[in-house]
PLY file of the C-alpha trace (Angstrom):
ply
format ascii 1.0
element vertex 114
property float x
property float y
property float z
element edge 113
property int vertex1
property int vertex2
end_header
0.22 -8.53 -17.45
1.19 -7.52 -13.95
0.17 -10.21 -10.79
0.00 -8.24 -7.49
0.20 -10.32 -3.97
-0.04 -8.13 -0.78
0.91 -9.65 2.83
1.26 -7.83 6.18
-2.34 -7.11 6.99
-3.53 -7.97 10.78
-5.29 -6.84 13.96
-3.05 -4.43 15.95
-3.39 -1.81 18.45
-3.95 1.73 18.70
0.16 3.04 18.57
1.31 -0.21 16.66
2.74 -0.65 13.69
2.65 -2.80 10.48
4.75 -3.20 7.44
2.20 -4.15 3.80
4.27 -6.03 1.01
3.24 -6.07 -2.18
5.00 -8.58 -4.66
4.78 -8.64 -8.52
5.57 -10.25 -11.42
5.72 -9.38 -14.56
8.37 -7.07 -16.59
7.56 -3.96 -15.68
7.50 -3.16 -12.47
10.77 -0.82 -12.19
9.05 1.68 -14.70
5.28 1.28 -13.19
3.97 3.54 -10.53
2.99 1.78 -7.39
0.56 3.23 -5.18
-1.30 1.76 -2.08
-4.82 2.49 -1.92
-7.43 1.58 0.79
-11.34 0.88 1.74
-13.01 1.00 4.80
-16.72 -0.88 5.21
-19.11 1.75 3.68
-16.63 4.23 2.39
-14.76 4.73 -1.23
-11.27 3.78 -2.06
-8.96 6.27 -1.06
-5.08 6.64 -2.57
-3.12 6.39 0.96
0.47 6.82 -1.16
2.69 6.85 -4.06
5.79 5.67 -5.54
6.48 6.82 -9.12
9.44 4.48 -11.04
12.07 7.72 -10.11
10.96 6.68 -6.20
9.09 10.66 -5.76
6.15 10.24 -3.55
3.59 11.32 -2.01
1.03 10.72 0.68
-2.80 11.05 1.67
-2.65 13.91 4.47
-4.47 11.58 7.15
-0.83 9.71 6.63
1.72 11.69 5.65
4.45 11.47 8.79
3.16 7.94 9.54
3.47 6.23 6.84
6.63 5.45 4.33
6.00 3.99 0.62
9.02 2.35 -0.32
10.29 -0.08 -3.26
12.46 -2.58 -4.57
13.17 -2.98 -7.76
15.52 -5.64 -7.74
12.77 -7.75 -5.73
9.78 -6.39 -7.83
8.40 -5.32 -4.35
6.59 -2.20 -2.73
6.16 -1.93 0.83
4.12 0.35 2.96
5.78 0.66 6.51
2.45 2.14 8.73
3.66 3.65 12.39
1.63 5.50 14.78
-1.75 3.29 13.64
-5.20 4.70 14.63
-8.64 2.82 14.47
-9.28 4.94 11.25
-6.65 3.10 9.55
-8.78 -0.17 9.59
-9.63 -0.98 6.03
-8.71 -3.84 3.48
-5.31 -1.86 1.92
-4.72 -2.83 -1.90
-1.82 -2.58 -4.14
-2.66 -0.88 -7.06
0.21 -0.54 -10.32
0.26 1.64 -12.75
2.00 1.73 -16.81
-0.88 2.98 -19.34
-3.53 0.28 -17.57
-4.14 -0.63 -14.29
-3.18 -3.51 -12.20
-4.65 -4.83 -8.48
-3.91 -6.84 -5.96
-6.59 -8.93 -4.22
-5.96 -6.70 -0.83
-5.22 -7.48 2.52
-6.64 -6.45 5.74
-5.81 -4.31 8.37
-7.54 -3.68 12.02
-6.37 -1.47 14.14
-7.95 -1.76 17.97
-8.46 0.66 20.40
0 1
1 2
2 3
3 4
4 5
5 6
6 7
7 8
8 9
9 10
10 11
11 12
12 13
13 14
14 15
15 16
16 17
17 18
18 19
19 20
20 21
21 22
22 23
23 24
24 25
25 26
26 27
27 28
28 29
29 30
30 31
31 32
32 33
33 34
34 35
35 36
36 37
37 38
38 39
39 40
40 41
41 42
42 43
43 44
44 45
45 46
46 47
47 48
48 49
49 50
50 51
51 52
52 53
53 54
54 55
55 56
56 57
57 58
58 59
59 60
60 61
61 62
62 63
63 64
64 65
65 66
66 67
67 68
68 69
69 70
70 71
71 72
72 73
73 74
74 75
75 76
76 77
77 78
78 79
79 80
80 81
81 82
82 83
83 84
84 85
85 86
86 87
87 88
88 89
89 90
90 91
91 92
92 93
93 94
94 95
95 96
96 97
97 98
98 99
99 100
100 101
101 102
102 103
103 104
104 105
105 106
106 107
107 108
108 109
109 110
110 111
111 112
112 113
Protein backbone atom coordinates (compact mmCIF):
# COMPACT_ATOMS: atom_id res chain seq x y z
CA UNK A 1 0.00 0.00 0.00
CA UNK A 2 1.16 3.45 -0.96
CA UNK A 3 -0.40 6.74 1.28
CA UNK A 4 -0.15 9.94 -0.85
CA UNK A 5 -0.39 13.55 1.05
CA UNK A 6 -0.16 16.63 -1.31
CA UNK A 7 0.45 20.32 0.19
CA UNK A 8 1.18 23.58 -1.69
CA UNK A 9 -2.19 24.31 -3.19
CA UNK A 10 -3.53 28.13 -2.80
CA UNK A 11 -5.02 31.23 -4.43
CA UNK A 12 -2.31 33.12 -6.42
CA UNK A 13 -2.10 35.48 -9.17
CA UNK A 14 -1.89 35.54 -12.77
CA UNK A 15 2.40 35.39 -13.17
CA UNK A 16 2.84 33.66 -9.65
CA UNK A 17 4.15 30.73 -8.77
CA UNK A 18 3.60 27.63 -6.53
CA UNK A 19 5.57 24.64 -5.53
CA UNK A 20 2.87 21.02 -4.95
CA UNK A 21 4.50 18.35 -2.54
CA UNK A 22 3.48 15.16 -2.55
CA UNK A 23 4.66 12.82 0.39
CA UNK A 24 4.44 8.97 0.61
CA UNK A 25 4.87 6.16 2.50
CA UNK A 26 5.19 2.99 1.84
CA UNK A 27 8.28 0.87 0.24
CA UNK A 28 8.15 1.62 -3.00
CA UNK A 29 8.25 4.78 -3.97
CA UNK A 30 11.95 4.97 -5.58
CA UNK A 31 10.79 2.33 -8.24
CA UNK A 32 7.02 3.82 -8.73
CA UNK A 33 6.22 6.34 -11.35
CA UNK A 34 4.89 9.55 -10.00
CA UNK A 35 2.82 11.67 -12.04
CA UNK A 36 0.70 14.81 -11.16
CA UNK A 37 -2.59 14.90 -12.62
CA UNK A 38 -5.33 17.63 -12.42
CA UNK A 39 -9.30 18.57 -12.61
CA UNK A 40 -10.91 21.60 -13.24
CA UNK A 41 -14.94 22.06 -12.21
CA UNK A 42 -16.71 20.39 -15.21
CA UNK A 43 -13.76 19.00 -17.04
CA UNK A 44 -11.84 15.37 -16.94
CA UNK A 45 -8.63 14.63 -15.24
CA UNK A 46 -5.85 15.52 -17.23
CA UNK A 47 -1.97 14.04 -16.69
CA UNK A 48 -0.11 17.59 -16.22
CA UNK A 49 3.50 15.49 -15.77
CA UNK A 50 5.67 12.62 -15.19
CA UNK A 51 8.45 11.23 -13.31
CA UNK A 52 9.36 7.61 -14.10
CA UNK A 53 11.76 5.84 -11.09
CA UNK A 54 15.02 6.64 -13.75
CA UNK A 55 13.71 10.58 -13.16
CA UNK A 56 12.73 10.80 -17.47
CA UNK A 57 9.76 13.00 -17.79
CA UNK A 58 7.49 14.45 -19.46
CA UNK A 59 4.87 17.15 -19.56
CA UNK A 60 1.19 18.08 -20.74
CA UNK A 61 1.95 20.73 -23.64
CA UNK A 62 -0.33 23.51 -21.89
CA UNK A 63 2.83 23.12 -19.27
CA UNK A 64 5.75 22.07 -20.62
CA UNK A 65 8.37 25.24 -19.99
CA UNK A 66 6.36 26.15 -16.85
CA UNK A 67 6.31 23.54 -14.97
CA UNK A 68 9.23 21.11 -13.42
CA UNK A 69 8.30 17.48 -11.93
CA UNK A 70 10.90 16.65 -9.65
CA UNK A 71 11.64 13.85 -6.86
CA UNK A 72 13.22 12.69 -3.90
CA UNK A 73 13.84 9.53 -3.19
CA UNK A 74 15.57 9.71 -0.09
CA UNK A 75 12.44 11.80 1.27
CA UNK A 76 9.80 9.60 -0.57
CA UNK A 77 8.68 13.00 -2.08
CA UNK A 78 7.57 14.45 -5.60
CA UNK A 79 7.21 17.98 -6.13
CA UNK A 80 5.70 19.98 -8.91
CA UNK A 81 7.39 23.53 -9.04
CA UNK A 82 4.45 25.63 -11.30
CA UNK A 83 5.95 29.22 -12.71
CA UNK A 84 4.35 31.49 -15.06
CA UNK A 85 0.58 30.43 -13.56
CA UNK A 86 -2.49 31.32 -15.71
CA UNK A 87 -6.25 31.21 -14.59
CA UNK A 88 -6.42 27.88 -16.63
CA UNK A 89 -4.24 26.31 -14.20
CA UNK A 90 -7.01 26.49 -11.45
CA UNK A 91 -8.02 22.97 -10.66
CA UNK A 92 -7.73 20.57 -7.54
CA UNK A 93 -3.99 18.95 -8.68
CA UNK A 94 -3.62 15.19 -7.41
CA UNK A 95 -0.73 12.97 -6.92
CA UNK A 96 -1.19 9.96 -8.61
CA UNK A 97 1.68 6.72 -8.17
CA UNK A 98 2.19 4.18 -10.16
CA UNK A 99 3.90 0.14 -9.68
CA UNK A 100 1.36 -2.48 -11.37
CA UNK A 101 -1.80 -0.60 -9.38
CA UNK A 102 -2.59 2.72 -8.80
CA UNK A 103 -2.26 4.96 -5.89
CA UNK A 104 -3.97 8.72 -5.11
CA UNK A 105 -3.68 11.35 -3.11
CA UNK A 106 -6.73 13.17 -1.73
CA UNK A 107 -5.64 16.45 -3.95
CA UNK A 108 -5.09 19.83 -3.21
CA UNK A 109 -6.25 22.99 -4.68
CA UNK A 110 -4.99 25.52 -6.72
CA UNK A 111 -6.54 29.10 -7.89
CA UNK A 112 -4.93 31.13 -9.91
CA UNK A 113 -6.54 34.94 -10.16
CA UNK A 114 -6.52 37.25 -12.75
Amino acid sequence: QVQLVESGGGLVQAGGSLRLSCAASGSIFSIASMRWYRQAPGKHRELVAAITSGGSTNYADSVKGRFTISRDNAKNTVYLQMNSLKPEDTAVYYCNAFHFLDFWGQGTQVTVSS
